[in-house]
DSSP file (Angstrom, degrees, kcal/mol; ACC not computed):
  #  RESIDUE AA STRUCTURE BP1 BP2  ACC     N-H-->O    O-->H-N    N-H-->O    O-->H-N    TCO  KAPPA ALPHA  PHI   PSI    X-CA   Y-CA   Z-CA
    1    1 A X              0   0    0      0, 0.0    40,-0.0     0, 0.0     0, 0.0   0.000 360.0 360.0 360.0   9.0  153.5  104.2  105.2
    2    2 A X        +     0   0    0      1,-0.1     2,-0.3     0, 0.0     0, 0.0   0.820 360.0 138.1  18.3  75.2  152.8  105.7  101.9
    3    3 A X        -     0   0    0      3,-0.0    -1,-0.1     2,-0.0     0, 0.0  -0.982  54.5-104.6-151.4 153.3  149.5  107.5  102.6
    4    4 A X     >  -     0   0    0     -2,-0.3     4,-1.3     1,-0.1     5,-0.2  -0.165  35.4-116.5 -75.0 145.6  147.9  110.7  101.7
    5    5 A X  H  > S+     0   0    0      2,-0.2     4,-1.1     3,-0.1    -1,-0.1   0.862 118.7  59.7 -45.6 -30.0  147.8  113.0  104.3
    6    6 A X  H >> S+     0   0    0      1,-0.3     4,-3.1     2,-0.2     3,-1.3   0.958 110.7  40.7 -37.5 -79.3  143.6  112.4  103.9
    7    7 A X  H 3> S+     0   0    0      1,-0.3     4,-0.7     2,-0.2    -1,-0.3   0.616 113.9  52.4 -69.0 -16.8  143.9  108.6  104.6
    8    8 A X  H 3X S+     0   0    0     -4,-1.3     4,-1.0     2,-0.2    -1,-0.3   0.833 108.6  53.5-100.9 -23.6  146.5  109.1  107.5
    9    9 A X  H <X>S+     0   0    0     -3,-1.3     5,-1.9    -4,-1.1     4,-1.2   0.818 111.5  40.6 -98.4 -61.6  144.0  111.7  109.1
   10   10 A X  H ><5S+     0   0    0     -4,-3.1     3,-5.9     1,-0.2    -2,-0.2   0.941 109.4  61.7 -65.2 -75.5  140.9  109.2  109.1
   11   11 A X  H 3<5S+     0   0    0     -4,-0.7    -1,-0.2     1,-0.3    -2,-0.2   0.728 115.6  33.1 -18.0 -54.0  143.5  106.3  110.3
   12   12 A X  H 3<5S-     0   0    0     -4,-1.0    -1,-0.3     2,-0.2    -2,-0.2   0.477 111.7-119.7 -94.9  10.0  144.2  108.8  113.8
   13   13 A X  T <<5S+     0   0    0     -3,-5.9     2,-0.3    -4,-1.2    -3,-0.2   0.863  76.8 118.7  82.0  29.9  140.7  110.0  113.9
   14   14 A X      < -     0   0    0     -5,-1.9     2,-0.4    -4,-0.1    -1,-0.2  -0.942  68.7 -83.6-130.6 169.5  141.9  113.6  113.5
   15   15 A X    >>  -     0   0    0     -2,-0.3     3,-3.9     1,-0.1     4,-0.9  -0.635  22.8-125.1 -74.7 131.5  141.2  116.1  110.6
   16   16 A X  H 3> S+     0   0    0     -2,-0.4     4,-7.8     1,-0.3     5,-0.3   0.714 116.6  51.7 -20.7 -52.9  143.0  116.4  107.2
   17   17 A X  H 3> S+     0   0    0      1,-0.3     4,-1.0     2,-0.2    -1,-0.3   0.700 106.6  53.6 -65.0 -18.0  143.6  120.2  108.2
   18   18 A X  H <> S+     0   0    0     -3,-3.9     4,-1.1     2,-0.2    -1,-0.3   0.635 110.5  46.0 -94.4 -25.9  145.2  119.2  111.7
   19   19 A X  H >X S+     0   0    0     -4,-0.9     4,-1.1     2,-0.1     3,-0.7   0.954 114.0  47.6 -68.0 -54.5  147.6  116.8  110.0
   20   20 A X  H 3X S+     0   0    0     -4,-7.8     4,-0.7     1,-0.2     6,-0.2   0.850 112.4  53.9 -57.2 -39.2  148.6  119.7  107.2
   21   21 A X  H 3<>S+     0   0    0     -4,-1.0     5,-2.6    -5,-0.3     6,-0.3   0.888 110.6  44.1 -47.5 -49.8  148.9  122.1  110.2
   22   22 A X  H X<5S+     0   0    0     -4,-1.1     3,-4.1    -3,-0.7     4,-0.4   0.972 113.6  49.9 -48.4 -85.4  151.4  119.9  112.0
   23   23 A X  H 3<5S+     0   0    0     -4,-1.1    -1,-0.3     1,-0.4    -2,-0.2   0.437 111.5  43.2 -30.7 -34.8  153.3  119.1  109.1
   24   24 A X  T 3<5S-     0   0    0     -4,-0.7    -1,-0.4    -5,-0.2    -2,-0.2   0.101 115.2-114.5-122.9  22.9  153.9  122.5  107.9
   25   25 A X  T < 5S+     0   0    0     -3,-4.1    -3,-0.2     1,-0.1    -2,-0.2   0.736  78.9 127.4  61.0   5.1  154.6  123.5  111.8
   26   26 A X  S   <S+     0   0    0     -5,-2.6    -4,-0.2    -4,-0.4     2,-0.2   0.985  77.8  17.0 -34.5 -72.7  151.2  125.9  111.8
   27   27 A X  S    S-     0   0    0     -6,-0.3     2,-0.5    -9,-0.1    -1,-0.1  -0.571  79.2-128.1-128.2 152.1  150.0  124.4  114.6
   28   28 A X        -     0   0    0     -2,-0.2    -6,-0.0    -3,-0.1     6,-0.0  -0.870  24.2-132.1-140.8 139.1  151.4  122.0  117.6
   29   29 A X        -     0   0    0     -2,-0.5     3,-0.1     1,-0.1     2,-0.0   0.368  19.1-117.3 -75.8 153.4  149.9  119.1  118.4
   30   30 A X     >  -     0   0    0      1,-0.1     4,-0.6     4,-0.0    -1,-0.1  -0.122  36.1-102.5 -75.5-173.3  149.0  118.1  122.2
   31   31 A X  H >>>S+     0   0    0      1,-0.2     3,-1.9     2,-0.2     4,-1.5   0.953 122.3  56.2 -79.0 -65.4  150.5  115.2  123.6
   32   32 A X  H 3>5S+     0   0    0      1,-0.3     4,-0.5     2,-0.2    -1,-0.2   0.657 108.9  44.3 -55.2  -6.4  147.6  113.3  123.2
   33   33 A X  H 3>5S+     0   0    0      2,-0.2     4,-3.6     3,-0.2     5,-0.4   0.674 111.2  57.3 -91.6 -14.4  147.5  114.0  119.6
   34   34 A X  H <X5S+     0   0    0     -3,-1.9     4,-1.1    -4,-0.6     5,-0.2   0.991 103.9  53.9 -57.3 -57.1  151.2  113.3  119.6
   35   35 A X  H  X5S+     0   0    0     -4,-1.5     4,-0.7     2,-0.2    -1,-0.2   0.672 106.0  49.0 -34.2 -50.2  150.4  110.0  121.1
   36   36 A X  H  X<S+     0   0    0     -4,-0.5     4,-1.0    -5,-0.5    -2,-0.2   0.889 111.9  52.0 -95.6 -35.0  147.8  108.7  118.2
   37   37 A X  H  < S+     0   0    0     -4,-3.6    -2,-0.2     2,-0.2    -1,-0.1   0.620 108.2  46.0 -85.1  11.7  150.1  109.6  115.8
   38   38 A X  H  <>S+     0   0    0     -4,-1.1     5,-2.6    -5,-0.4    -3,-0.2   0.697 115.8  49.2 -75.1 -39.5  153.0  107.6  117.3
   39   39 A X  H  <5S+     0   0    0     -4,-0.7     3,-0.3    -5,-0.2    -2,-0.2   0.703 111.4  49.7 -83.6 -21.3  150.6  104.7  117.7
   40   40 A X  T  <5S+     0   0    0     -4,-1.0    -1,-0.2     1,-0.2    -3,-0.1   0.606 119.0  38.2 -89.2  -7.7  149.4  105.1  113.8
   41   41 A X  T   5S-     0   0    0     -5,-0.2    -1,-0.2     2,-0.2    -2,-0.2   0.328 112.7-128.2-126.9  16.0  152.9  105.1  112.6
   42   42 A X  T   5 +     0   0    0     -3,-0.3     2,-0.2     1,-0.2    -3,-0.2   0.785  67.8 108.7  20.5  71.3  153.8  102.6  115.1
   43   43 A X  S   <S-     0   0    0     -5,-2.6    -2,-0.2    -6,-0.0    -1,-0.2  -0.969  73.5 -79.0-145.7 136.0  156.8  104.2  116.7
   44   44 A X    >>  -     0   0    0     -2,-0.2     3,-2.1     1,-0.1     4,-1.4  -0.187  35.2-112.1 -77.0 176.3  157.2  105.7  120.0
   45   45 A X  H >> S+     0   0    0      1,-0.3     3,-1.1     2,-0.2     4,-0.7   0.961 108.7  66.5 -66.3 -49.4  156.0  108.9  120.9
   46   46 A X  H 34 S+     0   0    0      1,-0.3    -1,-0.3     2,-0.2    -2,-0.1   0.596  89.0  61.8 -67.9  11.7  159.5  110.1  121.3
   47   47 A X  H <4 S+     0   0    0     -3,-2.1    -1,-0.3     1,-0.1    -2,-0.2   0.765  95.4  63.3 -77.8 -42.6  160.3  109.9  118.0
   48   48 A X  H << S+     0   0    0     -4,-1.4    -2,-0.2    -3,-1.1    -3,-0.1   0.943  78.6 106.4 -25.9 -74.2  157.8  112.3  117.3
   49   49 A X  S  < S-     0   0    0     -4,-0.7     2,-0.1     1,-0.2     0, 0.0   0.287  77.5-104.2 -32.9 132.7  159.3  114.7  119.2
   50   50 A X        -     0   0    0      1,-0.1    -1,-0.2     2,-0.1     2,-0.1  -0.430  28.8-131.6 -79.0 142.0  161.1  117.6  117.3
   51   51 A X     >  -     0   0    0     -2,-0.1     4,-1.0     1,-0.0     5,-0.1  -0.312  29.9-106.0 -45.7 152.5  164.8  117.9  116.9
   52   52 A X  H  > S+     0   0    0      1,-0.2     4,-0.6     2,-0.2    -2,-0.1   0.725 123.3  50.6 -69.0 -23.3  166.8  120.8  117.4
   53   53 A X  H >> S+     0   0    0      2,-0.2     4,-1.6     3,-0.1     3,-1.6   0.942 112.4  47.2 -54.1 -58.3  167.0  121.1  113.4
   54   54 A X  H >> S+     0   0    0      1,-0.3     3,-2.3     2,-0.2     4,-0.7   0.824 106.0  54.0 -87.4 -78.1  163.3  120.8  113.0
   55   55 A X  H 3< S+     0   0    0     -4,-1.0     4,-0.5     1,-0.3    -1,-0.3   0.264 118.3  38.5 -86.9 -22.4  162.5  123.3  115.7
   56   56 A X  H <X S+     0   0    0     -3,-1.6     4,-2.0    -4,-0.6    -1,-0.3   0.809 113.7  54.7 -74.7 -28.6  165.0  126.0  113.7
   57   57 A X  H << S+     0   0    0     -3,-2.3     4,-0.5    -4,-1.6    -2,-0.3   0.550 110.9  43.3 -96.7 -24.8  163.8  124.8  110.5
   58   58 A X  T  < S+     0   0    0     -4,-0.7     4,-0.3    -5,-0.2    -1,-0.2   0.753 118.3  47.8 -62.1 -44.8  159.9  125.6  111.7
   59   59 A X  T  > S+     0   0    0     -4,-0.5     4,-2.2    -5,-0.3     5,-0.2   0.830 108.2  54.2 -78.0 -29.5  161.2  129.1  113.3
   60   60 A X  H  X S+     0   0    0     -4,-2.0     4,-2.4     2,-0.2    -1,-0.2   0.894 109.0  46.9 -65.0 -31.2  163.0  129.9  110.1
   61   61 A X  H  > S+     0   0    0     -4,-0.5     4,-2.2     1,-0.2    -1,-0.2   0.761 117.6  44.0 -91.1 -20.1  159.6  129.3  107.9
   62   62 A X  H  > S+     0   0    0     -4,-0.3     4,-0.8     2,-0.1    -1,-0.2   0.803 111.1  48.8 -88.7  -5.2  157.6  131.5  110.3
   63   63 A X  H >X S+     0   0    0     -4,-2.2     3,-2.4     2,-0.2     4,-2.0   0.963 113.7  51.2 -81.5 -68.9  160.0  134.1  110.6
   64   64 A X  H 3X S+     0   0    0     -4,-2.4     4,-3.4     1,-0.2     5,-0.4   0.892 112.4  47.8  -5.0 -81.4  160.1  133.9  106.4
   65   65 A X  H 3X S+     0   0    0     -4,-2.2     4,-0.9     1,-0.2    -1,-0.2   0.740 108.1  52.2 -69.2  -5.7  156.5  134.2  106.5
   66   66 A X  H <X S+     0   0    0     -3,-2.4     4,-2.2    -4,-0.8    -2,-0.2   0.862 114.4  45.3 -75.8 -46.3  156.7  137.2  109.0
   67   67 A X  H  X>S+     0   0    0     -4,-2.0     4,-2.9    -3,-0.3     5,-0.9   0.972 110.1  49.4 -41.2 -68.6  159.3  139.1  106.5
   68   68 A X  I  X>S+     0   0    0     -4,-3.4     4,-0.9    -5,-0.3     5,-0.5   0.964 117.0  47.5 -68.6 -32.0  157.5  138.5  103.4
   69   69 A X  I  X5S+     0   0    0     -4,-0.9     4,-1.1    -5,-0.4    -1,-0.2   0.887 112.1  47.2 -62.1 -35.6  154.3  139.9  105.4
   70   70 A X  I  <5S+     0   0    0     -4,-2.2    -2,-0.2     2,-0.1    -1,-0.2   0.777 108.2  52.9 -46.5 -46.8  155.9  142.7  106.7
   71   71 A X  I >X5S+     0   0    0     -4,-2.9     4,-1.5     2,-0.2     3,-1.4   0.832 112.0  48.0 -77.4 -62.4  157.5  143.7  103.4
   72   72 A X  I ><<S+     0   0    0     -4,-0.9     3,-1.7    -5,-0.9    -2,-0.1   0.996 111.0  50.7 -49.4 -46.3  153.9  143.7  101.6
   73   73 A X  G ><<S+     0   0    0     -4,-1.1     3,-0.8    -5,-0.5    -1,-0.3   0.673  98.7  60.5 -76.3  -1.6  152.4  145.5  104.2
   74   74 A X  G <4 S+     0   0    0     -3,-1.4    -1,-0.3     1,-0.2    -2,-0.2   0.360 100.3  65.6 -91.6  -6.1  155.0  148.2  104.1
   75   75 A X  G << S+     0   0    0     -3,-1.7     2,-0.4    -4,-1.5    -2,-0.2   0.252  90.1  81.1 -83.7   1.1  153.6  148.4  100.5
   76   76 A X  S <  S-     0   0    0     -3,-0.8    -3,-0.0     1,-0.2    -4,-0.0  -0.851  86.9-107.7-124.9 161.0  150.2  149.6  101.5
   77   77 A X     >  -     0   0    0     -2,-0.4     4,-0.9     1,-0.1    -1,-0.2   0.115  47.5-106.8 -50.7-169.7  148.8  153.0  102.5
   78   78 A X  H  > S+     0   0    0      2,-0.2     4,-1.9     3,-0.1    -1,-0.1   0.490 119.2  65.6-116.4   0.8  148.2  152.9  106.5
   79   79 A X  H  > S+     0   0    0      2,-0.1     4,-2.1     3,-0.1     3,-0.5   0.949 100.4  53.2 -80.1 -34.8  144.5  152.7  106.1
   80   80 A X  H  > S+     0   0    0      2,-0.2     4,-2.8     1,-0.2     3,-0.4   0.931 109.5  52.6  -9.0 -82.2  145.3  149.5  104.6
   81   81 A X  H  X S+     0   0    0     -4,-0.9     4,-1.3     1,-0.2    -1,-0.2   0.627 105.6  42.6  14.9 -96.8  147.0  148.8  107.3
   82   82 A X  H  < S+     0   0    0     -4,-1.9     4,-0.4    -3,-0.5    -1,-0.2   0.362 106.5  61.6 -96.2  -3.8  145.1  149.3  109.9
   83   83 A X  H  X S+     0   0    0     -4,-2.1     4,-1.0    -3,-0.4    -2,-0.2   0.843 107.9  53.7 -58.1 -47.4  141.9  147.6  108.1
   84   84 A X  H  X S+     0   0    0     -4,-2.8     4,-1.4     1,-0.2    -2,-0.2   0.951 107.4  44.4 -41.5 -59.3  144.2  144.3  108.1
   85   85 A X  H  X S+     0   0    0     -4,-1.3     4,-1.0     2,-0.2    -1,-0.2   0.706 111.2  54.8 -87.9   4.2  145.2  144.2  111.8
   86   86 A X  H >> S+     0   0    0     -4,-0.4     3,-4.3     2,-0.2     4,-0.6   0.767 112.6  50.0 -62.3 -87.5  141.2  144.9  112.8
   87   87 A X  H 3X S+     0   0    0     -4,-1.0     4,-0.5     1,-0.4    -2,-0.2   0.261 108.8  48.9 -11.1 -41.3  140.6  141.9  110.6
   88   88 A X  H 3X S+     0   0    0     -4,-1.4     4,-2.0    -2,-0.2    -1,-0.4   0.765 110.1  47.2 -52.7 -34.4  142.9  140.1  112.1
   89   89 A X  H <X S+     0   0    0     -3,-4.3     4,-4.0    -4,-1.0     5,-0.2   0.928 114.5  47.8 -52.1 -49.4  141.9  140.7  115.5
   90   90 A X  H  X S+     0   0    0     -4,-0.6     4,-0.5     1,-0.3    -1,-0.2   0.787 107.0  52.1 -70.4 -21.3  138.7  140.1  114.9
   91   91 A X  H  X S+     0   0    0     -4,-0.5     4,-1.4    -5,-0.3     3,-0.3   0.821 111.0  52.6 -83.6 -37.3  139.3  137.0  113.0
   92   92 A X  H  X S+     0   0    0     -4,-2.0     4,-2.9     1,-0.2     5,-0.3   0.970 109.3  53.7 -49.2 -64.8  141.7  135.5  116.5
   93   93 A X  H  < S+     0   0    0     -4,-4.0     4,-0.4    -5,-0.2    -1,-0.2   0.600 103.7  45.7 -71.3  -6.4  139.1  136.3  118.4
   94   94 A X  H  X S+     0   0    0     -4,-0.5     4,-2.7    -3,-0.3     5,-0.2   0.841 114.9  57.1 -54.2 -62.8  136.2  134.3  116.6
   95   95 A X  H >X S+     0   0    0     -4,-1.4     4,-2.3     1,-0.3     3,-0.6   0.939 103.1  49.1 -39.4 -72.9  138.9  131.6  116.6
   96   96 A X  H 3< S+     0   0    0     -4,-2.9    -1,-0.3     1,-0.2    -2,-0.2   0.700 112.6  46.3 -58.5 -19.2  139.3  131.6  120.3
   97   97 A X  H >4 S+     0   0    0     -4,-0.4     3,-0.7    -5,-0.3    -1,-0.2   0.840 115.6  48.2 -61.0 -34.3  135.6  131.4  121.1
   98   98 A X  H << S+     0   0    0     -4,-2.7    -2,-0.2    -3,-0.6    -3,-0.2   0.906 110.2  47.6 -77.7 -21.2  135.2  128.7  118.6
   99   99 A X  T 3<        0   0    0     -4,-2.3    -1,-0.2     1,-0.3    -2,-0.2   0.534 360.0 360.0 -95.4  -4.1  138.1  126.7  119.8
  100  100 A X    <         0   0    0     -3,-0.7    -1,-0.3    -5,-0.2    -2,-0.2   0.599 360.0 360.0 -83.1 360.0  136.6  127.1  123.8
């Protein structure tokens, strides 16, 4: 359809940042979001639906970004460390209140 992720976003009523998520496998979409973007790209919904390529090709880019995080953090002292995974915790769990 040749349209920005921006413009494809407004078109299903969902946000820019929920398209970019999809797309780069972040995040996956409910059915129902599955469903308005099947209907915006006028295709059925099972087309959507990931292949057995895209579902290695997803694992491969988080596993990647699990390496190259691992490797860096094996680069820090352990107070380091362990300042990162409070911060992270504490940053999931923000997330999950805002997202109940």
């Amino acid at each position: 359809m040749k349209l920005t992720q921006s413009q494809f976003a407004e078109i299903c009523n969902l946000s820019e940042d929920s398209i970019g998520k999809i797309e780069r496998c972040v995040t996956i979409p409910t059915i129902e979001t599955l469903y308005k973007i099947a209907k915006n790209l006028k295709m059925p919904v099972e087309n959507m639906l990931p292949s057995y390529k895209d579902k290695e090709r997803c694992r491969n880019e988080v596993s990647d970004e699990l390496t190259a995080l691992l490797n860096y953090l094996r680069s820090r002292p352990s107070e380091d460390i362990k300042f990162i995974h409070e911060l992270a915790v504490k940053i999931f769990e923000r997330k999950n209140r805002v997202s109940l």
